[in-house]
N, C-alpha and C positions, 0 to 999 in steps of 0.2 A: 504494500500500500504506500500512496509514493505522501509525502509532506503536506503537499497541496491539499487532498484529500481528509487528514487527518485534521488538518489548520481550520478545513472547512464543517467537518464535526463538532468540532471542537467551540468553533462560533455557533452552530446551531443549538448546541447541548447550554450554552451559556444565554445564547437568546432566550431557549425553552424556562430556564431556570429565573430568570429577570421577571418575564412575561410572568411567571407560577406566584412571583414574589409580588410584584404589583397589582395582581387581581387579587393574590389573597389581601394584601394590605388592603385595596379598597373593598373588600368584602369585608373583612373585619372594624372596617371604619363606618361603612352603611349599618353591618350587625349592632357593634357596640352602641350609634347614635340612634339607634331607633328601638331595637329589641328587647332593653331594656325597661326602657320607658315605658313602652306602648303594652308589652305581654307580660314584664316578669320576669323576663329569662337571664340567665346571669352572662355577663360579656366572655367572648372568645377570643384566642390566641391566634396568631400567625396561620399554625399548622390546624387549627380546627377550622380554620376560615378556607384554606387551602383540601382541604379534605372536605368541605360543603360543598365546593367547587365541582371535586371529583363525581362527588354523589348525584349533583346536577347535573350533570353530565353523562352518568352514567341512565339516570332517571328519565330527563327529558331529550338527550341527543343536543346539540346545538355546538354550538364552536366552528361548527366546518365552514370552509369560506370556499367556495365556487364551485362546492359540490353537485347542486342541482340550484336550478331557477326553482323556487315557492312559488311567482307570480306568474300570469300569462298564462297559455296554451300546456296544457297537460303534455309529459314527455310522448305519450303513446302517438298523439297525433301528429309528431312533428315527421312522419314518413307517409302518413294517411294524403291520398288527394281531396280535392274541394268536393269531390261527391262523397266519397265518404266521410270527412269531416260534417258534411250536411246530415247524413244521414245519420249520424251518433248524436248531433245538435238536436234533432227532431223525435228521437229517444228519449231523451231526458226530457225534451220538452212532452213528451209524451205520460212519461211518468212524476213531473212535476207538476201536472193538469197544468201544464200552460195550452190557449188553443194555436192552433196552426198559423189561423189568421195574423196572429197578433203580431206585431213588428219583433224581430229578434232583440234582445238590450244590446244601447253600444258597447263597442269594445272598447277597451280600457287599454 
């Protein structure tokens, strides 16, 4: 494994370790200003703020950056043609009782 390589782990593994350290401090700074007050609950350290992180994480998913579009056109139809896109459009309107007639919602 040549230098370059290792130099360049070595910055991501330090990136990783900052980035752990700065969300836990603001996690533990949102925790202790509020969670106390408002519920009762006793303030948290560094590494319990860091470890709620994880749990979120592991709980709801989230973190990932350009993993998939959320917003817009569903992945499935982005190979579908305009007829079949219509035809999936007019399904859901189908079983959403919207009628036929009715003008489709603009698109966003």
């Amino acid at each position: 494994m040549s230098k370059r390589f290792r130099l360049a782990g070595l910055r991501f593994a330090a990136f990783g370790v900052a980035a752990a350290v700065v969300f836990g401090l603001a996690t533990m700074g949102l925790w202790n200003a509020l969670m106390p007050a408002t519920f009762g609950l006793p303030p948290i350290g560094i590494w319990q703020a860091i470890g709620l992180l994880i749990l979120s994480r592991l709980l709801f998913g989230g973190f990932g950056v350009g993993r998939h579009r959320r917003w817009g056109r569903p992945r499935f139809m982005h190979s579908m043609t305009q007829e079949e896109r219509e035809r999936v459009r007019e399904g859901i309107r189908r079983r959403c009782g919207i009628p036929f007639d009715s003008p489709a919602p603009p698109r966003v």
